[in-house]
N, C-alpha and C positions, 0 to 999 in steps of 0.2 A: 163685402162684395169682393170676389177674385178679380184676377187679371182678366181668364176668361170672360167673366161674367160683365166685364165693365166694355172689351172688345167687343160683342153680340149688344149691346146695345143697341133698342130697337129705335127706329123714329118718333115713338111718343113717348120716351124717358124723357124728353128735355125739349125744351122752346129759348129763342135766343132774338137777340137783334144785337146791330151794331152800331151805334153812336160814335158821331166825331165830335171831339173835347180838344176846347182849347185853353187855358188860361183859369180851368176850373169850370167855362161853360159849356154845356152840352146843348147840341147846333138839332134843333127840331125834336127837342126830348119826348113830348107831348105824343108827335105823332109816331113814335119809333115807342111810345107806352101803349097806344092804342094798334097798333099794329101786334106786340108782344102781347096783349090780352085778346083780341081775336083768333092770332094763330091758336094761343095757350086753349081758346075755347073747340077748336075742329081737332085740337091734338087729347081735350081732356083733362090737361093741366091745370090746376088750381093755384093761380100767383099769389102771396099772401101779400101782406103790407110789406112797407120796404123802403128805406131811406135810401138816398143818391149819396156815397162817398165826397166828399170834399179835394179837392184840388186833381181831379181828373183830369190827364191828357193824354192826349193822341186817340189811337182808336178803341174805343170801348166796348166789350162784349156784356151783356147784361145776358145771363144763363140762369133759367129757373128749372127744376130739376125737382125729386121727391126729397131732396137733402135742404131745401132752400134757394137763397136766389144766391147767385155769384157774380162776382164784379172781375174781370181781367184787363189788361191792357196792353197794346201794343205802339210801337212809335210810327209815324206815316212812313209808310215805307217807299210810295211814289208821290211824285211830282203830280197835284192837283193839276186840272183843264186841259193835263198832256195832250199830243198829236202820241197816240197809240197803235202799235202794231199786233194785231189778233190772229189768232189759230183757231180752226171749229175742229171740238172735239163729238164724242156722242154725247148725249145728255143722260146723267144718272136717271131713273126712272123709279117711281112708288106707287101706292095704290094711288087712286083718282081723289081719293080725299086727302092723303097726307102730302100731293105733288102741291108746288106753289105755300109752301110753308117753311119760316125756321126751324126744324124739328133737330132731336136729338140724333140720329143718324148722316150728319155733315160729314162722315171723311173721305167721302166719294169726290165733294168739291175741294175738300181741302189738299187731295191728291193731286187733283186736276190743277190745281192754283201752282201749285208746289211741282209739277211737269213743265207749266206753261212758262213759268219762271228762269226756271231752269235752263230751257232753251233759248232764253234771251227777249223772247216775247213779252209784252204786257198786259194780254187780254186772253181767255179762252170763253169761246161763243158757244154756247149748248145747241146741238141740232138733233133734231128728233123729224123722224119721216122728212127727211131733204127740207126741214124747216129750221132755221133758227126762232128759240122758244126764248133763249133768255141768257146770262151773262154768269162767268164763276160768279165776278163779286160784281156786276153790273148790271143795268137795264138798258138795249139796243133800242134805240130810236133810229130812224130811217125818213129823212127827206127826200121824197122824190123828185124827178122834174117837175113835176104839177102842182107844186106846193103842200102835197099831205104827206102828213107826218104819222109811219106805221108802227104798231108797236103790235107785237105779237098777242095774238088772242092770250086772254086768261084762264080759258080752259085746255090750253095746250099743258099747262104747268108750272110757268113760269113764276117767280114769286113777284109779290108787289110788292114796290121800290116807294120808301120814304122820298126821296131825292125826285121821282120823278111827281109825287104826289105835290110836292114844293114849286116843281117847275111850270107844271100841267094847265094850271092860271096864265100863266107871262109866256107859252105857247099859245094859248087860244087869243090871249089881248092881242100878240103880235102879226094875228091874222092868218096863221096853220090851221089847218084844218089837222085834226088828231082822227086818226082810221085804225081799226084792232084788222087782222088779217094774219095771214100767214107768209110771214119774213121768208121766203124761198128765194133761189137761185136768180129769179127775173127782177122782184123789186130789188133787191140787194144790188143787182149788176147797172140796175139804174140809178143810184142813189148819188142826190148830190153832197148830201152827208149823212153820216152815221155815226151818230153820238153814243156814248157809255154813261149813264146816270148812275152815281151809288158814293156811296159814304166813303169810302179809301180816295176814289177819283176825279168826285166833283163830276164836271159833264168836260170829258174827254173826247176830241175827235177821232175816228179809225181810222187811218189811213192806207192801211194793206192788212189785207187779212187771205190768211194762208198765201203768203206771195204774191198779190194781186193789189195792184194801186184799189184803192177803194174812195167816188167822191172826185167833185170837180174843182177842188181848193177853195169852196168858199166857206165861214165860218159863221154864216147868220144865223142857225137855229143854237147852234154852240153859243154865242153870244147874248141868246137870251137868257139860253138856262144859266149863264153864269151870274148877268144881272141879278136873274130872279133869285140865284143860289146866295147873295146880298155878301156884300166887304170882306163879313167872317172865313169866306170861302175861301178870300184871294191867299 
């Protein structure tokens, strides 16, 4: 393969997920396998067999490809359950079946990660038609006044999150009501929080996003998912 040829890299060359390893274990292996075999099946990929590496830590990319599977790693690079500051950028865009997947064509988010970064930020929000759809490396949660907890519809694009798949239990026990909708400018400006769910940041509160206090300082939906995210998290 060229240089060319590996840059033109389309979205269904490659399927991925990301695991957090600590001490050699990998934190919801299971469900971030069946997540990596569903995408791998709307992208066409065929996973083969494949043993998990020994003594893994930090954050773990599991990348299967026509070469095989690949194993990388990176060290935590932030502060789990942070109070985070966000920026909404646009949201990259694909066809209607490859949106909402880890597919081979990641360097649009990884650009974005690598901006948002850079300016001292913590977070960038995807917005798509004056909606927030979904997170670089997060999943947005939104408490309203009312008690319901919004998450962006799934056919806007947004991918589905291991992290929140873990938490989604110990929201509904704690008496939230979970609502899909579309994150626009009015819930957002109502929100008494807005959480980040995802493998790098555990469940992060936002607290300004593009300049703008975001959330009335309490931290109860935050405090579930941490519970629920269990010890390994802290």
């Amino acid at each position: 393969m060229t240089c060319c040829d590996a840059m033109m890299e389309g979205p269904k060359s490659a399927v991925f997920t990301t695991v957090r390893a600590r001490d050699g274990q990998l934190f919801h292996l299971d469900l971030h396998l069946e997540r990596l075999q569903r995408h791998a099946e709307i992208l066409g990929i065929e996973i083969p067999e494949f043993e998990i590496p020994q003594g893994l830590e930090g954050l773990i990319r599991i990348r299967v490809d026509s070469t095989g599977v690949e194993f990388t790693s990176k060290p935590f690079y932030q502060e789990i359950h942070m109070e985070a500051e966000g920026v909404t950028v646009p949201a990259p865009r694909w066809s209607r079946k490859i949106m909402g997947t880890k597919h081979g064509d990641w360097n649009a988010y990884r650009e974005i990660t690598s901006e948002v970064l850079n300016k001292g930020a913590d977070v960038a929000l995807l917005v798509h038609e004056f909606c927030i759809i979904d997170g670089d490396r997060v999943m947005p949660l939104v408490l309203d006044e009312d008690g319901v907890v919004w998450i962006s519809d799934s056919k806007l694009g947004g991918v589905d999150s291991v992290t929140y798949d873990v938490c989604r239990p110990a929201i509904i026990d704690a008496g939230f009501v979970i609502s899909e909708g579309r994150l626009n400018e009015r819930i957002v400006a109502r929100a008494k929080e807005f959480i980040l769910l995802g493998t790098g940041m555990g469940a992060a509160r936002l607290t300004v996003l593009d300049d703008i206090d975001i959330g009335d300082g309490t931290d109860s939906l935050q405090q579930v998912c941490i519970n629920a995210l269990g010890e390994d998290w802290r």
